[in-house]
C-alpha positions as CSV (number, residue, x, y, z in Angstrom):
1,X,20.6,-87.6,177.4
2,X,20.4,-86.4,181.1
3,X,23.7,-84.5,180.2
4,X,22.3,-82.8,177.1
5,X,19.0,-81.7,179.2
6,X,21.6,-80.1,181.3
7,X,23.5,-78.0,179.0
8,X,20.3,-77.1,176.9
9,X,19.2,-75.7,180.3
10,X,22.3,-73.6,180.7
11,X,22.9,-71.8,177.7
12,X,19.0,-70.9,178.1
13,X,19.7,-70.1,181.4
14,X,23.2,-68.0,179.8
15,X,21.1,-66.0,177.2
16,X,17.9,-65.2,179.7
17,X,20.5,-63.8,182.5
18,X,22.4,-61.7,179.5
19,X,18.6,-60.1,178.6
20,X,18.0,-59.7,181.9
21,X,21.2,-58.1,183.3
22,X,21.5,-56.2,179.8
23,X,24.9,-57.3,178.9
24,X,24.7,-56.8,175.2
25,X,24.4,-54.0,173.3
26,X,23.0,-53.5,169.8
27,X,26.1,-51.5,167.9
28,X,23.8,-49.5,165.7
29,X,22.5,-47.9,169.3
30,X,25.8,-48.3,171.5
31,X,28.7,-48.4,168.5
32,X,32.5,-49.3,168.9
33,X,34.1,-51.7,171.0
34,X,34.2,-51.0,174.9
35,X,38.7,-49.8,174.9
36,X,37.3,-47.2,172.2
37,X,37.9,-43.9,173.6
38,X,33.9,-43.0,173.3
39,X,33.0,-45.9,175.6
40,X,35.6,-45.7,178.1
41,X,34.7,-44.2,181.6
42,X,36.5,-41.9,183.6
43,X,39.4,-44.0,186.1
44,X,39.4,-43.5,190.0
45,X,43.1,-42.7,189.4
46,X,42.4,-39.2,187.0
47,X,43.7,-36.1,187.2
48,X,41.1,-33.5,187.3
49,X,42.3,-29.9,186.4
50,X,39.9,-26.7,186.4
51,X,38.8,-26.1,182.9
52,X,37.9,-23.0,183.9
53,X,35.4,-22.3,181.2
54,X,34.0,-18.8,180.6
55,X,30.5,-17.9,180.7
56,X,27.8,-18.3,177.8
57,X,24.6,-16.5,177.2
58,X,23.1,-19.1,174.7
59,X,23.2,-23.0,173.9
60,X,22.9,-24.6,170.9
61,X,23.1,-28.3,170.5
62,X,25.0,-29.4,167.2
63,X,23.5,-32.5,164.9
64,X,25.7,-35.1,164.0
65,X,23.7,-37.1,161.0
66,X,23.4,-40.2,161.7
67,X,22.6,-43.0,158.6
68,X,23.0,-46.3,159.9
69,X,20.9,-48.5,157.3
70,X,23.5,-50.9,155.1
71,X,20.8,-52.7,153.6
72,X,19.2,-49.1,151.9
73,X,19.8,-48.6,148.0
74,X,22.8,-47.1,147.3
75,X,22.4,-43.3,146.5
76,X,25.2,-40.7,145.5
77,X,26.7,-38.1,147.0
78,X,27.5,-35.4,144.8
79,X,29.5,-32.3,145.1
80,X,28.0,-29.0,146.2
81,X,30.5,-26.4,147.2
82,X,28.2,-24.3,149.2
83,X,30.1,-24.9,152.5
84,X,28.9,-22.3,155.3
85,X,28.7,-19.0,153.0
86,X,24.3,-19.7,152.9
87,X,24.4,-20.7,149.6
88,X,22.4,-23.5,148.6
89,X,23.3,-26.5,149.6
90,X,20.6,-29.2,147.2
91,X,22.2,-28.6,144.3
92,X,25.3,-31.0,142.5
93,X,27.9,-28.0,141.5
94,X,30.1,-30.9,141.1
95,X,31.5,-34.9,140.9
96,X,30.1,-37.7,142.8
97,X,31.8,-37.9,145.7
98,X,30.7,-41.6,146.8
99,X,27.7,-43.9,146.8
100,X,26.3,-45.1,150.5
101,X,23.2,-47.2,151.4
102,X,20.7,-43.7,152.2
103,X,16.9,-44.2,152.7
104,X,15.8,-42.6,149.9
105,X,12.8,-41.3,151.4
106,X,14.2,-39.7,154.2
107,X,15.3,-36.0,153.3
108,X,18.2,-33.5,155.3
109,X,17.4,-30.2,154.0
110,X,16.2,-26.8,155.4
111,X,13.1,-27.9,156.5
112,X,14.6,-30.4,159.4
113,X,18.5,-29.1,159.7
114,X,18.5,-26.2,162.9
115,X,20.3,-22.9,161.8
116,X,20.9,-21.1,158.6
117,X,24.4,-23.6,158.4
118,X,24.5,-26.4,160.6
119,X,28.2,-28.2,160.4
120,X,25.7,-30.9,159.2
121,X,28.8,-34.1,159.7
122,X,27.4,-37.0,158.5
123,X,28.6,-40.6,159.4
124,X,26.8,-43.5,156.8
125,X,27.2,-46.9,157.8
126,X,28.4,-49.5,155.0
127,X,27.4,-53.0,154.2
128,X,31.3,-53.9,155.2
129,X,30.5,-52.3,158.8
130,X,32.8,-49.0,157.9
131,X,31.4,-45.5,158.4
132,X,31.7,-42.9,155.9
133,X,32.1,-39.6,157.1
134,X,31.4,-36.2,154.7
135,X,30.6,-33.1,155.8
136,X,28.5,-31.0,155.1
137,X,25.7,-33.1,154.3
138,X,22.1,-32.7,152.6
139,X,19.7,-34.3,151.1
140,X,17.1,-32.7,149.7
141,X,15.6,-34.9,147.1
142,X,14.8,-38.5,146.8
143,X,17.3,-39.2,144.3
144,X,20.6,-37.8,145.8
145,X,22.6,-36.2,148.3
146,X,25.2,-33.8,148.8
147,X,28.3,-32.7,150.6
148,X,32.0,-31.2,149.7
149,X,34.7,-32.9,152.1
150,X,35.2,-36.1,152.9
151,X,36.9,-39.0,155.2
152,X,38.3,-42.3,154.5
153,X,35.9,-45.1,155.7
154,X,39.0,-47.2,156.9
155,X,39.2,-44.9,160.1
156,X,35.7,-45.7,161.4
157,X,35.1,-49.1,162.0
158,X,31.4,-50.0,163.8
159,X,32.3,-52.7,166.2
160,X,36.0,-50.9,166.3
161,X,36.8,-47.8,167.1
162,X,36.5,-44.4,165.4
163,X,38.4,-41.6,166.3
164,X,38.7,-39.3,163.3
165,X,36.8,-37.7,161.8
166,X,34.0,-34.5,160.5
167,X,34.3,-32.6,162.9
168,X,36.3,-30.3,161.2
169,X,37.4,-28.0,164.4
170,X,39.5,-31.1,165.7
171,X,39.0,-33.6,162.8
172,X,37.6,-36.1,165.5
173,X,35.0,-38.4,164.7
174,X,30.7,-37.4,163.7
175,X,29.3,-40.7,165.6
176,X,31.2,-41.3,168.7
177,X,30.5,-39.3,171.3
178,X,27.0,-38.1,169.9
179,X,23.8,-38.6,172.1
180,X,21.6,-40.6,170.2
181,X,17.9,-41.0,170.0
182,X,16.3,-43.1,173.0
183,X,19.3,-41.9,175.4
184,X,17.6,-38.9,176.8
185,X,14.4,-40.8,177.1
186,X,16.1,-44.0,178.6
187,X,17.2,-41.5,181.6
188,X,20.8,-42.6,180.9
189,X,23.6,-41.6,178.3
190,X,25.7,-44.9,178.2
191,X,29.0,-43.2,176.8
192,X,31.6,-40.2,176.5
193,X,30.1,-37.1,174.7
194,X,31.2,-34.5,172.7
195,X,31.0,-30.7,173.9
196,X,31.8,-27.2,171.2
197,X,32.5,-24.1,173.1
198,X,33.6,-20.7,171.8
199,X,37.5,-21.1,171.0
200,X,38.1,-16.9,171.6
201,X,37.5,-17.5,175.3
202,X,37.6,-21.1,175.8
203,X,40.7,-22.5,173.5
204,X,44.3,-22.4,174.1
205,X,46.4,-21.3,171.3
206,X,49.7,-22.9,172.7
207,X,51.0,-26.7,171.5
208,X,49.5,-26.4,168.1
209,X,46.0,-25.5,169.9
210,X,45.1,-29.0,170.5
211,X,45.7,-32.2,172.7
212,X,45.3,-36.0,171.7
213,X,42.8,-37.2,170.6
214,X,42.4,-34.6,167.9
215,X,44.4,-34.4,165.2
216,X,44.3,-30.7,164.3
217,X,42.9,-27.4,165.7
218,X,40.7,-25.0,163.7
219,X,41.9,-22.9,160.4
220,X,43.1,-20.1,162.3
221,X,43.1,-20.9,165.8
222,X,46.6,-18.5,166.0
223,X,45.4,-15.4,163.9
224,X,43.7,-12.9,166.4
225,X,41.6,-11.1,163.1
226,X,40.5,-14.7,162.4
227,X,36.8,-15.7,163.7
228,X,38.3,-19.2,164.8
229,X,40.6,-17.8,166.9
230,X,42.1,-19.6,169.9
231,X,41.8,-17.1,173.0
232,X,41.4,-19.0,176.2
233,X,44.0,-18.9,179.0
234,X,44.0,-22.2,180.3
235,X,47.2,-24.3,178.8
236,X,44.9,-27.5,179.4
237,X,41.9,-26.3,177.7
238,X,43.3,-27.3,173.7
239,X,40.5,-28.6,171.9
240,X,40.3,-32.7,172.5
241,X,40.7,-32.0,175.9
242,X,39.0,-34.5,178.0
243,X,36.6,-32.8,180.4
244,X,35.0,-34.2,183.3
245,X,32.2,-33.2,186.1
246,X,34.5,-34.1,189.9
247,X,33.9,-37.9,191.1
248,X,33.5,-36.0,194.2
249,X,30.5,-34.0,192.9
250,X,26.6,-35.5,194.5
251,X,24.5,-36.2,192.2
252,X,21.7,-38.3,193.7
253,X,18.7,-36.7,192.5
254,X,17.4,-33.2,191.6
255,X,16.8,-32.6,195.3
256,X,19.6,-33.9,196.6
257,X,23.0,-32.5,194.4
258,X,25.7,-30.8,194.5
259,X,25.4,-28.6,191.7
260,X,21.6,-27.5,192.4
261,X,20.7,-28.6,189.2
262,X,16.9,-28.1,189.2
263,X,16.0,-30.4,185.9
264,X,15.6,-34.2,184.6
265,X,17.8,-33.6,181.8
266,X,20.2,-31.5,184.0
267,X,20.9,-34.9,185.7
268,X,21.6,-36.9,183.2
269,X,24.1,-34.8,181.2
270,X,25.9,-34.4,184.9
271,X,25.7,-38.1,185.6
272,X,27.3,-38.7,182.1
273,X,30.0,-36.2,182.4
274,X,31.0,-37.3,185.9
275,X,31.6,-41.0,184.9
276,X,32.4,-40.5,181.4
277,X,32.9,-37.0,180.8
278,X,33.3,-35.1,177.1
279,X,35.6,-34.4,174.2
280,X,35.7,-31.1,173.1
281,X,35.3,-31.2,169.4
282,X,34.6,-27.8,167.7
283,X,34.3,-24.2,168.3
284,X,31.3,-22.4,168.1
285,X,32.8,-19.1,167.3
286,X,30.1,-17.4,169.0
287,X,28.7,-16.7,172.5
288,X,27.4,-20.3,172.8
289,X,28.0,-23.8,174.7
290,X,27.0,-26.7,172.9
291,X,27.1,-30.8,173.1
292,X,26.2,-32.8,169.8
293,X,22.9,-34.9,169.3
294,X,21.6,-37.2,166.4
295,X,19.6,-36.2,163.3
296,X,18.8,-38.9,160.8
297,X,16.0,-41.2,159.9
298,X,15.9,-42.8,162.9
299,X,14.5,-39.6,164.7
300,X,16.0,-36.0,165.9
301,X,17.1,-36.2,169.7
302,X,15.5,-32.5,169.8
303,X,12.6,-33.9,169.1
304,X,12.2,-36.1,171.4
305,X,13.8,-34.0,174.4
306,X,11.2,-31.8,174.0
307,X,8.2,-34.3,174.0
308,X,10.0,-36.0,177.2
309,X,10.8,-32.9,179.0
310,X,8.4,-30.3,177.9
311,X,10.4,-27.7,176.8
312,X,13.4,-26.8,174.0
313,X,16.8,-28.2,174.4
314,X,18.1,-25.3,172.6
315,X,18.3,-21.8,174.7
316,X,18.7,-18.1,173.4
317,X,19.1,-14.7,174.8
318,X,20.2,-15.8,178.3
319,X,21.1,-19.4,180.0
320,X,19.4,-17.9,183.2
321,X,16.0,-17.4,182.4
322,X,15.3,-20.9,182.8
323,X,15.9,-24.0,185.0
324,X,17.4,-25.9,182.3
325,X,19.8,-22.8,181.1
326,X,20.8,-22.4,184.6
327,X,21.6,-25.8,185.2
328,X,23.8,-25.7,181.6
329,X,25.5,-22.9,183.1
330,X,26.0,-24.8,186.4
331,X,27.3,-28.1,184.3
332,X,29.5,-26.0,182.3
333,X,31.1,-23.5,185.1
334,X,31.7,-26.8,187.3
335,X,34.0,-28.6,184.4
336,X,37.5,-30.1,185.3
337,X,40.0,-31.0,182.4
338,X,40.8,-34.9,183.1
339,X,44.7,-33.8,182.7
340,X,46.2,-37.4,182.2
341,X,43.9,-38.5,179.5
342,X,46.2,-40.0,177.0
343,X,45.9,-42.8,174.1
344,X,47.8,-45.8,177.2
345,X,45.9,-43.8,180.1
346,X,41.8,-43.7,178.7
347,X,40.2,-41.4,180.9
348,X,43.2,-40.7,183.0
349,X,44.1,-44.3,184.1
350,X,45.5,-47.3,182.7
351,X,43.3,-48.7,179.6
352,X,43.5,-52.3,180.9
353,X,42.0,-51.1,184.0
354,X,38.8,-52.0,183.7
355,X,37.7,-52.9,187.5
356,X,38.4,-48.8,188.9
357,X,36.1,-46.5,186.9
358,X,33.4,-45.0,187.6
359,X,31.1,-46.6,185.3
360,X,31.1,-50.4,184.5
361,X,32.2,-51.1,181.0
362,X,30.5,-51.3,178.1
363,X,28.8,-54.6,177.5
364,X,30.0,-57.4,174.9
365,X,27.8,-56.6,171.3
């Protein structure tokens, strides 16, 4: 009996320290196990390489839709063919694509999406814990939804991994890498991110135009009448290149860094993108820097960045007109490309390393 007090009071013991210490996650909040290559931080052992990324005038974050509720009905998706030309995108102008487990109150139309064509990838958790991935998404009525390209669910795995893909510049995944709602206001963005930049200036043409881990560049990328086209200089810089603030770099508080960043959130994407740093996933095809954020039922990331921090996370007509453009500018200028990232050498060291990064490692679920 004395025996049995004793081990009832460890595992007590066990799960109170695990709470306390936060060494589990929740997967619907932090996805994908800790090797995947959204959860893995940058090694002491990388090679950092300038990125040498050209100046914007604007940023605009891009949504990823995020739909992670297996126990909703199941609603179809049906085929609109509307794609980015600013037709409308509500109505079925075709098949049912799939079914998927949608809150059927919850809408994606016009009303909540930002621009006149958001990319709008969606990723929609099933009961099996796959994600479904289409792209573009909306829903605008309580019976239905729509979209016009899809992805297998078998490549996006919740507690797995999930590489590829609607992010159709790179084909590289619509959920990993995304800041989701509660990060921003939590002071701390647990994982790799996902940046867009403008492929004329930014993008390198050369090697097919892009790097593991994407699969593919844009439609494109090599044809200089093309809007997608590839122009940047830098042989590193192929979109899914790995890019990464120094390990070198301060970044103790707002009055004490080495960038000069002036803001909160300024911080926290530095901090993020020095320990974990950001695929690139898309070009913009404009005069814009972006990084991608959730929309979905369980809130809009803009949303609450601007009730935490006062002010838009989106900026137009010139980064420096205000402390939080200037300090985009600053985070973007200040990019290295983490040169040795491959699929055996996760953030530019060996992926059984886990003891020499510059983060710990994600939790056990």
């Amino acid at each position: 009996m004395y025996q049995l007090k004793i081990n009832a009071f460890a595992i007590l013991l066990h799960f109170l320290c695990v709470d306390l210490l936060g060494q589990t996650r929740d997967p619907l909040k932090w996805p994908f196990d800790k090797t995947s290559i959204w959860n893995m931080p940058i090694h002491k052992e990388a090679i950092y390489k300038p990125a040498c990324i050209e100046d914007a005038n604007n940023f605009e974050a891009d949504e990823d839709i995020i739909i992670l509720y297996p126990q909703a009905t199941f609603l179809s998706i049906k085929t609109n063919t509307a794609g980015w030309t600013g037709a409308d995108r509500c109505v079925a102008t075709g098949p049912t694509l799939f079914t998927a487990p949608i809150p059927a109150a919850w809408k994606y139309d016009a009303t909540v999406w930002y621009g006149r064509t958001p990319n709008a990838g969606a990723a929609i958790l099933l009961p099996n814990g796959k994600i479904k991935q289409t792209q573009p998404f909306a829903k605008c009525s309580t019976d239905f939804a729509t979209s016009q390209y899809t992805w297998s669910e078998d490549s996006c795995v919740l507690k797995g991994e999930c590489i590829i893909g609607a992010h159709g510049g790179s084909g590289l995944s619509a959920i990993g890498g995304t800041i989701r709602v509660g990060e921003f206001t939590a002071g701390r963005i647990p994982h790799v991110l996902k940046i867009n930049l403008w492929g004329k200036k930014n993008f390198y043409k050369g090697g097919g135009g892009y790097r593991w881990p994407a699969v593919k560049a844009d439609t494109g990328f090599d044809d200089p009448t093309d809007f997608n086209y590839y122009g940047g200089k830098n042989p590193e810089m192929r979109i899914g290149a790995l890019l990464a603030l120094h390990k070198g770099l301060d970044l103790s508080s707002i009055s004490n860094n080495s960038l000069g960043l002036e803001t909160e959130p300024g911080l926290i994407i530095a901090r993020t993108l020095q320990q974990y740093g950001a695929y690139t996933v898309d070009n913009t095809a404009w005069d814009c820097y972006a990084f991608i954020i959730e929309n979905g039922p369980d809130g809009l990331v803009r949303n609450e960045f601007k009730k935490q921090f006062g002010f838009e996370i989106n900026v137009s007509g010139g980064l420096e007109k205000s402390a939080w453009g200037r300090d985009l500018r600053r985070i973007f200028k200040a990019l290295y490309v983490i040169s040795n990232n491959q699929k055996d050498l996760l953030g530019g060291g060996p992926t059984h390393d886990w003891i020499n990064r510059l983060a710990p490692m994600a939790p056990n679920f």
